[in-house]
BAKOLLUM-812643 format. One record per atom (N, C-alpha, C, CB): residue in one letter; atom name; x, y, z. Coordinates in steps of 0.001 Angstrom, whole numbers, plus 500000, padded with zeros to 6 digits. Atoms other than C-alpha are relative to their C-alpha. Glycine has a CB too. Example, Ala and Ser with C-alpha at 12.3 -4.5 7.8 and 13.67 -1.06 7.14 Angstrom:
BAKOLLUM-812643
A|N|500890|498810|500000
A|CA|512300|495500|507800
A|C|500900|501200|500000
A|CB|499008|500027|501246
S|N|499180|498810|499940
S|CA|513670|498940|507140
S|C|499230|501090|500730
S|CB|500414|500462|498585
end
This chain:
BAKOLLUM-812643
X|N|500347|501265|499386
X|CA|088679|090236|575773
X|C|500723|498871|499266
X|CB|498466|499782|499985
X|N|499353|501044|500499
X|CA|090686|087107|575294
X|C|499352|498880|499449
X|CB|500709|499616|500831
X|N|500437|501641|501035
X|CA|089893|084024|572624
X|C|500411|498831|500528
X|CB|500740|499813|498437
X|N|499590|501179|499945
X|CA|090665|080861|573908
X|C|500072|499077|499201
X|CB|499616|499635|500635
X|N|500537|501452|500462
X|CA|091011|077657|572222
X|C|501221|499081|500236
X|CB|499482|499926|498289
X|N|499190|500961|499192
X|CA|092628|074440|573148
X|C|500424|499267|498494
X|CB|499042|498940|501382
X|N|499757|500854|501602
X|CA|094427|072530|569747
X|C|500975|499146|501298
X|CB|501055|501071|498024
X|N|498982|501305|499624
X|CA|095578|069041|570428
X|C|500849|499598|498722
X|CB|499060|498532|500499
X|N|499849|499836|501300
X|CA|098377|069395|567936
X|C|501155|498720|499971
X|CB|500433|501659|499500
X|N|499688|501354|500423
X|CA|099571|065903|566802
X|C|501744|499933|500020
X|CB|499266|499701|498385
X|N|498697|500188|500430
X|CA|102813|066763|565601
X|C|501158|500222|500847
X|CB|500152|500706|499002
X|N|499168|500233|498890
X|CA|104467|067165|568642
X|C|499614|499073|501456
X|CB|500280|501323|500344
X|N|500654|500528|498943
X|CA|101713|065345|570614
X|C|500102|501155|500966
X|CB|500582|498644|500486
X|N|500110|498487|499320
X|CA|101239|068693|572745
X|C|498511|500431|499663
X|CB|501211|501237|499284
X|N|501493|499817|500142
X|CA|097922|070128|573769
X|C|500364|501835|500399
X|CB|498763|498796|501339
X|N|499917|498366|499694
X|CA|098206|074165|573516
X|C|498820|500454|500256
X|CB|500521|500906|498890
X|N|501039|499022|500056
X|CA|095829|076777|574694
X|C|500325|501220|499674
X|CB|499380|500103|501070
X|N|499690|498747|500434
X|CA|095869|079786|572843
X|C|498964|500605|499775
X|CB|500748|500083|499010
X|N|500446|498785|500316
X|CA|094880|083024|572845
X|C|499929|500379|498542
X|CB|500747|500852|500656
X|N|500089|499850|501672
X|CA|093693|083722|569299
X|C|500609|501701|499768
X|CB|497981|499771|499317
X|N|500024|498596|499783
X|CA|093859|087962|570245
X|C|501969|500146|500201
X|CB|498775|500468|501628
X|N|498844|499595|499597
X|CA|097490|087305|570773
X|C|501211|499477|499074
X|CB|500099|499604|501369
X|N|498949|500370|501025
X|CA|098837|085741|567550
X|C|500058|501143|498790
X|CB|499622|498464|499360
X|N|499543|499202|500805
X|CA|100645|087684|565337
X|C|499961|500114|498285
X|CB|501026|499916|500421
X|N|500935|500481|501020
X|CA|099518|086298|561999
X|C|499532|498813|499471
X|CB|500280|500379|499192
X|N|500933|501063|500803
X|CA|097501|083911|560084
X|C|500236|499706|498469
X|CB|498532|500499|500066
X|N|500014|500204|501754
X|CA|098101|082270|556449
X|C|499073|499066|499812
X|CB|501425|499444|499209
X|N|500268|501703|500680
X|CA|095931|079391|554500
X|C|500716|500065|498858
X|CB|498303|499460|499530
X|N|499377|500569|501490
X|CA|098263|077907|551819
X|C|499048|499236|499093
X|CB|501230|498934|500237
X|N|501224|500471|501365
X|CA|096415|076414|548651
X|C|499947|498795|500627
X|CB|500464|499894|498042
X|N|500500|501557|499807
X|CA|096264|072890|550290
X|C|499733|500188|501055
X|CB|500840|498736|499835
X|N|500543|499435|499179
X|CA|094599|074708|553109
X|C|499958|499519|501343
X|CB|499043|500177|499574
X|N|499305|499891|498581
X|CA|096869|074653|555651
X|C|499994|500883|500476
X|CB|501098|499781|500192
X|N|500119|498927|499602
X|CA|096310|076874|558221
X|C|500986|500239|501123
X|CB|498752|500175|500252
X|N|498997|500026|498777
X|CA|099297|078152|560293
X|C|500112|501113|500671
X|CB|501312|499696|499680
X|N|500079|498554|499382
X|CA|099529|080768|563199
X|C|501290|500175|500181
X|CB|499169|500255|501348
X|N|498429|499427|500016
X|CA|102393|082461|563888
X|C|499637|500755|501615
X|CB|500542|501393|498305
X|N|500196|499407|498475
X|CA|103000|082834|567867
X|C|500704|500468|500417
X|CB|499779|499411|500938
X|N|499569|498974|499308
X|CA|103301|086044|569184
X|C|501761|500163|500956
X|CB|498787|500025|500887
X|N|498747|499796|498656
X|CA|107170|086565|570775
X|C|500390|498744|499906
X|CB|499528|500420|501777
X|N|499255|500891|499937
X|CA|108299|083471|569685
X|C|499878|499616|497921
X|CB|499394|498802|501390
X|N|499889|500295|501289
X|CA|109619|081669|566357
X|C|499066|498701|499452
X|CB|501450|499797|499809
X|N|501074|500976|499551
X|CA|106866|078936|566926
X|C|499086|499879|499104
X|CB|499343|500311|501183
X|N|501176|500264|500585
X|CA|104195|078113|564405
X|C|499311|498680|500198
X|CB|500186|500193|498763
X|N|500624|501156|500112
X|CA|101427|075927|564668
X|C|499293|499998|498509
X|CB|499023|499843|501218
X|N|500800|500212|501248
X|CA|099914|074362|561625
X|C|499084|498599|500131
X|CB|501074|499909|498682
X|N|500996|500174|499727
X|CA|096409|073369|561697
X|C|499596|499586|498260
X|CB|499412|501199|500897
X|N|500786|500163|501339
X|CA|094365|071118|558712
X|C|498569|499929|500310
X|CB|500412|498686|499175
X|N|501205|501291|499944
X|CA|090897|069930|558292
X|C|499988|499087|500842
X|CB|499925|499170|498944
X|N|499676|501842|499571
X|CA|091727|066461|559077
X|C|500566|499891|500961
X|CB|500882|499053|499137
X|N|499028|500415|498894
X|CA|094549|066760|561768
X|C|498907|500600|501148
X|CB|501808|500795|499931
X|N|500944|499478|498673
X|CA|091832|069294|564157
X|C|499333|500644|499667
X|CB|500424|500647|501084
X|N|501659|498913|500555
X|CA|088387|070235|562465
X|C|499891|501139|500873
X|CB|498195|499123|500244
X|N|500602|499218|499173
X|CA|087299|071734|565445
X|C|501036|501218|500259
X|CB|499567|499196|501228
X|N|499216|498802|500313
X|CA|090391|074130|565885
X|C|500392|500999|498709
X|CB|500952|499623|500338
X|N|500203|499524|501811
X|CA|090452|074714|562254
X|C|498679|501120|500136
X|CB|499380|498253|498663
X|N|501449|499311|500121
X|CA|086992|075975|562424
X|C|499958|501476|500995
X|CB|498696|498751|500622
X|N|499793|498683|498701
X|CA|087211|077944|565288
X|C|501057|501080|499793
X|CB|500522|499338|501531
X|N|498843|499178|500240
X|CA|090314|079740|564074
X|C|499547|500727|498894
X|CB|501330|499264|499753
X|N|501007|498807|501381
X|CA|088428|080760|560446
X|C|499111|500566|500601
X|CB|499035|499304|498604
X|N|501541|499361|498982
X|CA|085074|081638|562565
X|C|501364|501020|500567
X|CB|498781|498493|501695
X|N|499042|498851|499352
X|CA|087948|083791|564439
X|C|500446|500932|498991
X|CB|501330|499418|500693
X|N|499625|499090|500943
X|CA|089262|085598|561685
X|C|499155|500500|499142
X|CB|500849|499596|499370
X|N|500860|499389|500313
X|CA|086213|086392|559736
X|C|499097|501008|501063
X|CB|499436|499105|499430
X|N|500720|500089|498665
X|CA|084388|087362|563223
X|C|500767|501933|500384
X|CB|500699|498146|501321
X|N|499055|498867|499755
X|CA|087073|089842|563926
X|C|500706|501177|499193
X|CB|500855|499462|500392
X|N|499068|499551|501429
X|CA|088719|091089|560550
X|C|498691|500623|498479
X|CB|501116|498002|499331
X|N|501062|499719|500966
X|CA|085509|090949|558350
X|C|500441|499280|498208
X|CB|499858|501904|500047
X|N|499577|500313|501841
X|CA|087627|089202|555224
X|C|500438|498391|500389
X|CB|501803|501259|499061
X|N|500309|501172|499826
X|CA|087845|085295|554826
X|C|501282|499826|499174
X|CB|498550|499447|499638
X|N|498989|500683|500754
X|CA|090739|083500|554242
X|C|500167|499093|498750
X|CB|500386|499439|500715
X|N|500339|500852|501036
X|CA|089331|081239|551600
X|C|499676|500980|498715
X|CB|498753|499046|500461
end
């Protein structure tokens, strides 16, 4: 079953909907940036706190949820 979520991502002004089930991986860097890496393309989005709580959140809740191990 597919994940949705909608990031309104600033840095290009662009509003994506993505499939969480369909990205290929996930990092947080120590200043806990969180960037996906999309599937079939060279494309990353990078997600903070501050720039989109709510996609932020929803993307950790996604990876603990699914994986069982916490990026933090």
């Amino acid at each position: 079953m597919a994940y949705w979520i909608k990031i309104n991502y600033e840095r290009d002004n662009l509003v994506y909907v993505v499939d969480l089930d369909r990205i290929s991986a996930f990092s947080l860097s120590w200043n806990s940036r969180l960037t996906l890496y999309l599937t079939d393309s060279d494309q990353t989005l990078v997600l903070t706190e501050q720039s989109e709580p709510d996609a932020y959140q929803k993307v950790m809740d996604y990876i603990e949820k699914h994986t069982g191990h916490s990026l933090r």
